[in-house]
PAVEXTI-69446 format. One line per field, with one value per residue: residue in three letters; chain; residue number from 1; z, y, x negated of N, C-alpha, C in turn. Coordinates in Angstrom, 1 decimal, always signed. Example, Ala and Ser with C-alpha at 12.3 -4.5 7.8 and 13.67 -1.06 7.14 Angstrom:
2
rest = (ala:ser)
kette = (A:A)
nr = (1:2)
n.Z = (+7.8:+7.1)
n.Y = (-5.7:-2.2)
n.X = (-13.2:-12.8)
ca.Z = (+7.8:+7.1)
ca.Y = (-4.5:-1.1)
ca.X = (-12.3:-13.7)
c.Z = (+7.8:+7.9)
c.Y = (-3.3:+0.0)
c.X = (-13.2:-12.9)
% end
This chain:
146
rest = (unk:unk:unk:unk:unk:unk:unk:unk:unk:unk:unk:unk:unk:unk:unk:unk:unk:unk:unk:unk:unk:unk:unk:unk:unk:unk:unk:unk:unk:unk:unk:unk:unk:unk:unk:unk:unk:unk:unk:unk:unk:unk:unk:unk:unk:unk:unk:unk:unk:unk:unk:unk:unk:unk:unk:unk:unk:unk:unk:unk:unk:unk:unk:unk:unk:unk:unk:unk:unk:unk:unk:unk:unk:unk:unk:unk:unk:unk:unk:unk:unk:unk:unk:unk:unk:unk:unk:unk:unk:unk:unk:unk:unk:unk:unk:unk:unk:unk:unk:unk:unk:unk:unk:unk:unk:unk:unk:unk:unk:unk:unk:unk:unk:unk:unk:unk:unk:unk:unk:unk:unk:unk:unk:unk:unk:unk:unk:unk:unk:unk:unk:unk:unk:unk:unk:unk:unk:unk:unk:unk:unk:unk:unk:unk:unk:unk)
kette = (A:A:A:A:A:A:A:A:A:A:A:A:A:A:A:A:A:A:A:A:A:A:A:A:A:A:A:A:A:A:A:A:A:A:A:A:A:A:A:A:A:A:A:A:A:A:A:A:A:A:A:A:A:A:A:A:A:A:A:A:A:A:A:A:A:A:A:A:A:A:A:A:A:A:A:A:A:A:A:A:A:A:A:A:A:A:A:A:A:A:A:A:A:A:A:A:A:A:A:A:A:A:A:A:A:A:A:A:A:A:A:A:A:A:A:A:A:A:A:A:A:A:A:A:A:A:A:A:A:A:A:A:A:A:A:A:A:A:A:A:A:A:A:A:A:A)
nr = (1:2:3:4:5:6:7:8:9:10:11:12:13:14:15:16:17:18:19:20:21:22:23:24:25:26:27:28:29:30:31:32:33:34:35:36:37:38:39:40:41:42:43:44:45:46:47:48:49:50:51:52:53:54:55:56:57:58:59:60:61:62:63:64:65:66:67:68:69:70:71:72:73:74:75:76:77:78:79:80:81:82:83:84:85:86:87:88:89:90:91:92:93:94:95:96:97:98:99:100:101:102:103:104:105:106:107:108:109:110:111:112:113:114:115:116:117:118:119:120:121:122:123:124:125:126:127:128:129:130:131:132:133:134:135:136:137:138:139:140:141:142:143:144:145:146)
n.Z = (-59.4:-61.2:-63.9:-67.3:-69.9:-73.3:-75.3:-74.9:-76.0:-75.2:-75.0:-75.2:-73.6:-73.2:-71.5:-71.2:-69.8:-69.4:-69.2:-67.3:-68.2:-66.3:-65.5:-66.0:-64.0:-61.9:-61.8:-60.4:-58.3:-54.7:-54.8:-53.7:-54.9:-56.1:-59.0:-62.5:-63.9:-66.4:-69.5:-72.1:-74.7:-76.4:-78.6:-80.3:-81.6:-79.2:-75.6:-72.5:-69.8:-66.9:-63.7:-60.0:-58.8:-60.8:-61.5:-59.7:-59.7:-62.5:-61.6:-59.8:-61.4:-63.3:-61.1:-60.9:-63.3:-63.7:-62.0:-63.5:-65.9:-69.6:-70.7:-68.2:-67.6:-69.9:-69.6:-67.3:-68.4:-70.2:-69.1:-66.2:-66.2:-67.4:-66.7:-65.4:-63.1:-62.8:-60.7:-59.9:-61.1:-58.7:-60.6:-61.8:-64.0:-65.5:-66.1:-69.0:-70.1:-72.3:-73.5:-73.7:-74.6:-77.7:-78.1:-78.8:-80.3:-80.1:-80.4:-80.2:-79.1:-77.2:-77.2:-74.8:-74.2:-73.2:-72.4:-70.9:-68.5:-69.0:-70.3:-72.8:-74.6:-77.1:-80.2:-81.7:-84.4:-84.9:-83.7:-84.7:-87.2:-86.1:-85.2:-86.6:-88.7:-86.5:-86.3:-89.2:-89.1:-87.6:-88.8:-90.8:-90.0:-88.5:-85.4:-82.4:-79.0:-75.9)
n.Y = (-7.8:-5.4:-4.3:-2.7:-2.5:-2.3:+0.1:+3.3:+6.1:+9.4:+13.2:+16.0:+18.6:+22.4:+23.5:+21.2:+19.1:+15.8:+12.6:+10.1:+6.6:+4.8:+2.3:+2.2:+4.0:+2.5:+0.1:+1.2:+1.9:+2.2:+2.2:+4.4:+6.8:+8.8:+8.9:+8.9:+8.1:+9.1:+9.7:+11.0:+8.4:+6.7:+5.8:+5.7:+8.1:+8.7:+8.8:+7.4:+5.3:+4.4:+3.5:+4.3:+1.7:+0.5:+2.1:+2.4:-0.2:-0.2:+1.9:+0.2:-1.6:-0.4:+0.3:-1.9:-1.8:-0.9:+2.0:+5.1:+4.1:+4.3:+3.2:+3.2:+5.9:+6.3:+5.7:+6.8:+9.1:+9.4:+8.3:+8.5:+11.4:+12.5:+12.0:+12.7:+13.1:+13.0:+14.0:+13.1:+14.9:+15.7:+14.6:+12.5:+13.0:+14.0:+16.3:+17.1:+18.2:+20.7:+19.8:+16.8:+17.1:+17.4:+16.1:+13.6:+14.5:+15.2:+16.6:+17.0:+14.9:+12.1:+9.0:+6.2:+3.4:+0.2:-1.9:-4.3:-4.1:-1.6:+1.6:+3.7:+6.5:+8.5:+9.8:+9.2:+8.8:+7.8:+5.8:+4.6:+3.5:+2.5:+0.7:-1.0:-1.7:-3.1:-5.1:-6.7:-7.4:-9.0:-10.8:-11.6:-12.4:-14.4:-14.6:-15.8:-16.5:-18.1)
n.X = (+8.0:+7.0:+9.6:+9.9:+12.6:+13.9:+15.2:+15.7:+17.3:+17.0:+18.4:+16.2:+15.9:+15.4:+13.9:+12.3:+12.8:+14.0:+16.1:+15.2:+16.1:+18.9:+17.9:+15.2:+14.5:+15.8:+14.2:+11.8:+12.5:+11.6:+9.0:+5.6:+5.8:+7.9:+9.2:+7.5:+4.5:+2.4:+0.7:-1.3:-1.2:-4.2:-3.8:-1.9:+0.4:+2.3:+3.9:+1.9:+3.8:+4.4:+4.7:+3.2:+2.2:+1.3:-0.3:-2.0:-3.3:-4.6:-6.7:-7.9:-8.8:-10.5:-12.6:-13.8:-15.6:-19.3:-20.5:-20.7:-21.0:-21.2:-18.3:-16.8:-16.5:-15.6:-12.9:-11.7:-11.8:-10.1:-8.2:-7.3:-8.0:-6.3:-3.2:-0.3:+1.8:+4.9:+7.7:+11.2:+13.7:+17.1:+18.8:+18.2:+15.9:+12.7:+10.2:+8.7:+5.4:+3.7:+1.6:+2.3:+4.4:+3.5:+1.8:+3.1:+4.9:+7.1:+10.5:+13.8:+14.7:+14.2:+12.8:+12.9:+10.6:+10.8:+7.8:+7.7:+4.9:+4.8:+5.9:+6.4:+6.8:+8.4:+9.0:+11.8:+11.9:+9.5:+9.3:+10.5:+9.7:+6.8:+8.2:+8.7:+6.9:+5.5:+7.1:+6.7:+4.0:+3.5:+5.2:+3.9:+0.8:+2.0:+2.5:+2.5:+4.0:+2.7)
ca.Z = (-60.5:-61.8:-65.7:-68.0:-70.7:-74.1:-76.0:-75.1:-76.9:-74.4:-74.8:-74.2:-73.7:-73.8:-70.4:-71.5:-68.9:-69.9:-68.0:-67.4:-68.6:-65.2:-65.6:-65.6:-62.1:-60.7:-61.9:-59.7:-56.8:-53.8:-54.8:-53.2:-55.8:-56.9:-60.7:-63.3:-64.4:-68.1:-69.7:-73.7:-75.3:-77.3:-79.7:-80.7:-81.5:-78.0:-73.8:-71.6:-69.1:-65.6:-61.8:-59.3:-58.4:-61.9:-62.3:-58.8:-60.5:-63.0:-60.8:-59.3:-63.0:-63.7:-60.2:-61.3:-63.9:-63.4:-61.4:-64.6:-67.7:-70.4:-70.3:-66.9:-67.8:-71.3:-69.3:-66.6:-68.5:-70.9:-68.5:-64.9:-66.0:-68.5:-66.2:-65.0:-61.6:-63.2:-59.9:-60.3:-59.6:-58.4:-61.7:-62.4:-64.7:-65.5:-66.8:-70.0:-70.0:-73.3:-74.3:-73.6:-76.3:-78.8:-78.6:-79.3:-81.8:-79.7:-80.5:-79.9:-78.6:-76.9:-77.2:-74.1:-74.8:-72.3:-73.0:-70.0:-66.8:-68.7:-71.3:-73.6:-74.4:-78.5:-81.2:-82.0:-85.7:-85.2:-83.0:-85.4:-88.7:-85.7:-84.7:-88.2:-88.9:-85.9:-86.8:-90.3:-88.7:-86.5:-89.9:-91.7:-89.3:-87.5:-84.3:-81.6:-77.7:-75.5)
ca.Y = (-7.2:-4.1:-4.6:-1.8:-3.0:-2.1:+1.1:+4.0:+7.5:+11.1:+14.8:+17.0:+20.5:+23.5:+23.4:+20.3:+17.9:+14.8:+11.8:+8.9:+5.6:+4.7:+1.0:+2.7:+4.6:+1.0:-0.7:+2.1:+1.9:+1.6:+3.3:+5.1:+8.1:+9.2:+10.0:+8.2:+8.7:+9.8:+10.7:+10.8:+7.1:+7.2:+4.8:+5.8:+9.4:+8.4:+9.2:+5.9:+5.3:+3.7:+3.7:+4.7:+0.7:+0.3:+3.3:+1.9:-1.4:+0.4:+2.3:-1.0:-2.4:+0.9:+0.2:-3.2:-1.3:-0.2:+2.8:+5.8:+3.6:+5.1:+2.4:+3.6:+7.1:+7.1:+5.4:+7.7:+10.3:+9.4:+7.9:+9.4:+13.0:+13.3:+11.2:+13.6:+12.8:+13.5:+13.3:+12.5:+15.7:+15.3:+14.3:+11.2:+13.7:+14.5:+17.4:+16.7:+19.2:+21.2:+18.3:+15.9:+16.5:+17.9:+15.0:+12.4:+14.9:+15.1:+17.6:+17.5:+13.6:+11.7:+7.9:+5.8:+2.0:-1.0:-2.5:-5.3:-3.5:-0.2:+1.4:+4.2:+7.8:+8.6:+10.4:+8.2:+8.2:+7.8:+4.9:+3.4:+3.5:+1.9:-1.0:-2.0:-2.2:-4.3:-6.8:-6.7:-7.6:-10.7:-11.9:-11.6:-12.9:-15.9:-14.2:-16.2:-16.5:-19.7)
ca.X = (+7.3:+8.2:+10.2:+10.6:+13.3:+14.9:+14.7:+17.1:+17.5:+17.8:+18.0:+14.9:+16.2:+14.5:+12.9:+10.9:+13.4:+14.8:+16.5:+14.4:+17.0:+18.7:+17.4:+13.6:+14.5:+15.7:+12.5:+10.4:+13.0:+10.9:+7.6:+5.2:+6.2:+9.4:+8.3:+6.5:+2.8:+2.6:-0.6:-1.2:-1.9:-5.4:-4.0:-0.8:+0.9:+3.1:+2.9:+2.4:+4.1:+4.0:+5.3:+2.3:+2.0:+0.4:-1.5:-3.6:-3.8:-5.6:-7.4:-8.6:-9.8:-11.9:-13.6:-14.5:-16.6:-20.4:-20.4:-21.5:-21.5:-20.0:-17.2:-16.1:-16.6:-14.5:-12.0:-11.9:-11.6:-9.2:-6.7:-6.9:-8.1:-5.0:-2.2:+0.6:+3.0:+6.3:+9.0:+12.1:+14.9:+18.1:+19.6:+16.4:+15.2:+11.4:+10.1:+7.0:+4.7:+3.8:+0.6:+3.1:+5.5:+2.9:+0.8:+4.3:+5.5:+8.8:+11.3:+14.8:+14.9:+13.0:+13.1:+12.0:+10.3:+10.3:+7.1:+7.2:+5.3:+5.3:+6.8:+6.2:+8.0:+8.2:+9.9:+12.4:+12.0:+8.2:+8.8:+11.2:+8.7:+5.7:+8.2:+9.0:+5.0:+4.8:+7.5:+6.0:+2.5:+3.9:+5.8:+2.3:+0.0:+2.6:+2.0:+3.8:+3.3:+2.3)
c.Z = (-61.2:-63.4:-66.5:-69.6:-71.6:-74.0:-75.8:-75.6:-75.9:-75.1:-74.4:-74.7:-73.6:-72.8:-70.6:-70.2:-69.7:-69.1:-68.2:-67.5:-67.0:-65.0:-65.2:-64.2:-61.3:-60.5:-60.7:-58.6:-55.5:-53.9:-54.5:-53.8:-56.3:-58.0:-61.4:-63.4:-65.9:-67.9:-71.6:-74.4:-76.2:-78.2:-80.8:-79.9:-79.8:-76.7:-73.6:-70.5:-67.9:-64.3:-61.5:-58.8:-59.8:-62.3:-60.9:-59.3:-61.9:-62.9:-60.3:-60.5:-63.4:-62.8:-60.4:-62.2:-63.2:-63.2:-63.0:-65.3:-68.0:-70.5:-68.9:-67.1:-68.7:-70.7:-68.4:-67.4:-69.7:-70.3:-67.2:-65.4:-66.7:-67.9:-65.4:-63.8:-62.2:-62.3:-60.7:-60.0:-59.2:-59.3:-62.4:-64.1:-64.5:-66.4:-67.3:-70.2:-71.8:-74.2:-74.1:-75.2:-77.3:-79.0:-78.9:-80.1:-81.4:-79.9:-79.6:-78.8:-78.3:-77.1:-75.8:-74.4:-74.6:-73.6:-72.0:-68.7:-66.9:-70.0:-71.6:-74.1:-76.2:-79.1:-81.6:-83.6:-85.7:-84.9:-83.6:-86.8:-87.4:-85.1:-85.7:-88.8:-87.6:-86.4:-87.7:-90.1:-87.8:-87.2:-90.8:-91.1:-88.6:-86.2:-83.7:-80.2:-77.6:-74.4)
c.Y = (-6.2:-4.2:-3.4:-2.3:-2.3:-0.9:+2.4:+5.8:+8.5:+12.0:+15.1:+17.8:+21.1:+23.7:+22.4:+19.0:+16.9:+13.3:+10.6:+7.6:+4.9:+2.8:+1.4:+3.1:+3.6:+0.4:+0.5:+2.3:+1.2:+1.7:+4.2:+6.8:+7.7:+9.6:+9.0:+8.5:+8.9:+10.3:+10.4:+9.3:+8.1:+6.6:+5.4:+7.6:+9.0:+8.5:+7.7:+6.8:+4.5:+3.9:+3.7:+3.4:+0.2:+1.4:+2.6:+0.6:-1.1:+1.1:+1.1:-1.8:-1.6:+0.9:-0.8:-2.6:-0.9:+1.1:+4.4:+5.1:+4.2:+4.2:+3.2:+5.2:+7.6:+6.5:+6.2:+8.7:+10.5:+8.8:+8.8:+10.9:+13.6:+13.3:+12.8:+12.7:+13.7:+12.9:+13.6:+14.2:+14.9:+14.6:+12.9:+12.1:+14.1:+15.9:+17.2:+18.2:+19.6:+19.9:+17.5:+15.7:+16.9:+16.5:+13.8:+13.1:+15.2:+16.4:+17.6:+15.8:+13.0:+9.5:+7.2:+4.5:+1.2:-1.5:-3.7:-4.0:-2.2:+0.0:+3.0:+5.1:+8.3:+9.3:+9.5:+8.2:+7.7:+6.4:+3.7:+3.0:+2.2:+0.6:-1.6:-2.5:-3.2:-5.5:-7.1:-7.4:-8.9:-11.4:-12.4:-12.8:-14.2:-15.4:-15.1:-16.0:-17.9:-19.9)
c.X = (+8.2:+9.0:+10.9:+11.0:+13.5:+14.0:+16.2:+16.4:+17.9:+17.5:+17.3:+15.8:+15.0:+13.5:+11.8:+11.7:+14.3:+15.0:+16.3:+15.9:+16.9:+17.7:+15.7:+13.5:+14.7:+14.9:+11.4:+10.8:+11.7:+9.5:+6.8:+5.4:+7.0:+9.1:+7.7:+5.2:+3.0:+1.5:-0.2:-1.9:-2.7:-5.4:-3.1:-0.2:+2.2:+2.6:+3.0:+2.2:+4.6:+4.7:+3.9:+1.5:+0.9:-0.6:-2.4:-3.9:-5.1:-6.6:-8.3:-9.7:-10.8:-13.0:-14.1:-15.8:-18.3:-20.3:-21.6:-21.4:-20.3:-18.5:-16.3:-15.9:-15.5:-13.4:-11.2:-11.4:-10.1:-7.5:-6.6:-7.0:-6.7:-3.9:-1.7:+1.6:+4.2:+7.5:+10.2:+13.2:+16.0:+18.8:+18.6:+16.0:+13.7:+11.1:+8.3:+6.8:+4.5:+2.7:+1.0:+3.5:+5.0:+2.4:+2.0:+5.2:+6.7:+9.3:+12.8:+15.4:+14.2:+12.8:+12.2:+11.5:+10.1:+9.3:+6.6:+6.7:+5.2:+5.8:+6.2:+7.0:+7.4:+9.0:+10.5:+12.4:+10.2:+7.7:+9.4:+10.4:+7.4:+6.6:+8.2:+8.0:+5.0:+5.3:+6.9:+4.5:+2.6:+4.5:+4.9:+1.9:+0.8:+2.1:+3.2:+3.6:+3.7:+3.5)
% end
């Protein structure tokens, strides 16, 4: 199972490329795509992000749906029509497109986010103000796992 870990800090330059954390590229080793998937979270100012093995997993859950209900439709459209095939170059660098980094606010850095089987691409001060609300929201609530 694929494991995207930890929190690391790269350079975007000016072309819009920046170098996927090598730990993310070993998690994807052996994938029918060289590259992540990235589209715009609808929850959160941030891209998600995936290896190709989880985007057909998800693919597979949306087919579970009723073929036209709006459920399948807003899903559909808000995940596959947005989702980007970002390969890898020579350097395990990607290159985010311009609705990329507008919609995560990103400028000069990019922060990447193991979230378990994916992980999440942010403005690193954006991502540091939404972790401190989470811990804050698990010290509230007694959140724990089983």
């Amino acid at each position: 199972m694929t494991l995207f870990l930890s929190t690391f800090v790269n350079k975007l330059d000016k072309k819009g490329r920046v170098s996927v954390p090598a730990s993310f590229r070993l998690a994807l080793t052996g994938q029918s795509f060289q590259g992540i998937i990235a589209f715009r979270s609808f929850k959160l100012p941030a891209i998600e992000g995936m290896g190709m093995d989880r985007m057909q997993r998800l693919s597979a859950s949306v087919d579970q749906l009723d073929l036209f209900s709006d459920a399948q439709d807003d899903l559909t459209a808000s995940i596959f029509s947005d989702s980007q095939m970002l390969a890898f170059d020579g350097d395990g660098r990607v290159v985010l497109n311009q609705a990329l980094i507008d919609h995560a606010k990103i400028q000069d850095n990019v922060a990447f986010v193991g979230r378990g089987a994916t992980f999440q691409i942010w403005n690193p001060h954006d991502f540091e103000v939404h972790q401190q609300e989470a811990r804050q929201r698990i010290l509230t609530n007694r959140e724990t796992l089983k």
